[in-house]
C-alpha positions, 0 to 999 in steps of 0.5 A: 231716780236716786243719783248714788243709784248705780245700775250694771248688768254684765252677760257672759257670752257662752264658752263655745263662742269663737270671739267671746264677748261680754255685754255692758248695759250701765246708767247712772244719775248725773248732773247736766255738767258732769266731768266723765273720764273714760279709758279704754286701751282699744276697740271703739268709743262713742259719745252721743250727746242726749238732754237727760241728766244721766249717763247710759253705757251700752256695747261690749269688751272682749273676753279678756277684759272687765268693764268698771265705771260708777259716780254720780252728781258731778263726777263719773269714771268708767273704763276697760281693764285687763282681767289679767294684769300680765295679758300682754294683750290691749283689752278692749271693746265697743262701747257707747255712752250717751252722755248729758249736752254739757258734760265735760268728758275726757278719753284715752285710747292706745289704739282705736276709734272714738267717735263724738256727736253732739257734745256741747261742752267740753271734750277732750280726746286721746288717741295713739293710732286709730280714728278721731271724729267729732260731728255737730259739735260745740264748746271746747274741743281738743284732741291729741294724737299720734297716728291718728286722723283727726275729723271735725265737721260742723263744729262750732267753738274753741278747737285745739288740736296736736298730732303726728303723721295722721292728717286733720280735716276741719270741714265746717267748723267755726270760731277758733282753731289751733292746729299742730302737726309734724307730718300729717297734712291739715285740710280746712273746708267751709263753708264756715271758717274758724279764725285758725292758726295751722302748723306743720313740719312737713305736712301739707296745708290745704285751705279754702280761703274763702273767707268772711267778716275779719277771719284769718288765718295763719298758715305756716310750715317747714318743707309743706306745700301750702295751697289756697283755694280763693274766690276772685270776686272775695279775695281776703288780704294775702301775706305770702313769704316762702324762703327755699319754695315758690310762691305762685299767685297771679292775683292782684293785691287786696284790702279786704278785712279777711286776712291769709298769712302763710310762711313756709321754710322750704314748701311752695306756696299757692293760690288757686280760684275755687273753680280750678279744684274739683270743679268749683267745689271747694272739695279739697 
């Protein structure tokens, strides 16, 4: 297949139709790392990862929007746009791309869902209101986000991530992580643990601190409580300062290698075994 080959096919949902919608199937020859660039002001966009050296986009957009999109080698562009410039309607649709392992994409949405799985290289997300989740992923992750909750679980690499009032959950995720909030609340779930640096403003932290090898984990709000949830027999090294709060541990000091650092202005602090949240699972 020629890579300047560009195939779109664009259906026209009959007029009687209640919710018109038009249907999108579109390929295009790409190379293994591509830089995509995706933008749709609304509805739902999902990156599957395949081990093909092209990009396959299928789903819908709504009978007020067109669907755009071409490229080939190494750059590719598509996207939802109004039909009408001055509709003061968010166009949108639900679309779906499958995309080569490696390739680079970025997302912008105003309101909506963006799912991503699979992906191996690097991926940045844009989101005002709506969902974020990111699964069996790796490489460089980063999101940024209003409203919206952010989920990433069984991620492996470099994740960034800065939001609003909508809470981020990292369940199984390795490798590093940068996570900053002004409300929403961060969970952080293992099995595996990245080495993180976690802030918020008012948002609570939750985290299992069951941490292996030379992890840390920095932990720090202004008025948040921050709960740690830890294993008796493992306990990582604990920093705990608190000015207008409580810190509430009735552990003893240790001298293992893992390290938990956790401040907070106003918020208290506290340090659980695993076995007093959910029955000895760490289901935070």
């Amino acid at each position: 297949m020629n890579r300047c080959l560009w195939i779109l096919l664009l259906v026209v949902a009959p007029v009687s139709t209640v919710v018109a919608q038009r249907k999108v199937a579109a390929g295009i020859g790409v190379a293994s790392d591509v830089a995509i660039r995706v933008w749709a002001p609304s509805g739902v966009v999902r990156l599957i990862a395949w081990d093909r050296d092209s990009v396959a986009v299928s789903g819908t957009v709504d009978k007020r929007a067109n669907f755009f999109g071409g490229g080939a080698g190494s750059h590719a562009k598509f996207g939802i746009e109004a039909s009408n410039p001055k509709d003061p309607v968010l166009p949108g649709g639900e679309l779906t791309f499958r995309v080569p392992r490696a390739s680079r994409v970025w997302v912008k949405m105003i309101s909506g869902q963006i799912d991503a799985t699979g992906v191996t290289g690097e991926v940045e997300l844009y989101l005002v209101g709506g969902s974020v989740n990111v699964r069996n992923a790796a490489g460089v992750i980063s999101v940024e986000s209003i409203d919206a909750p952010v989920i990433l679980e069984g991620v492996v690499g470099a994740v960034r991530i800065r939001g609003g009032k909508g809470d981020v959950t990292l369940r199984d995720v390795s490798g590093t992580a940068t996570v900053a909030t002004v409300s929403g609340g961060v969970t952080i779930v293992g099995p595996r643990l990245p080495d993180a640096r976690i802030e918020t403003i008012g948002g609570a932290i939750i985290a299992d601190a069951r941490l292996t090898g030379s992890t840390v984990l920095d932990l720090q709000t202004h008025s948040g409580a921050i709960t740690l949830s830890v294993n008796p027999a493992m306990m990582p090294a604990l920093e705990l300062l608190t000015r207008g709060g409580k810190v509430l541990n009735e552990f003893k000091p240790s001298k293992g290698t893992a390290r938990v650092v956790a401040r907070s202005f106003k918020g208290d602090i506290s340090v659980r075994p695993t076995a007093d949240i959910k029955g000895g699972k760490s289901n935070l």
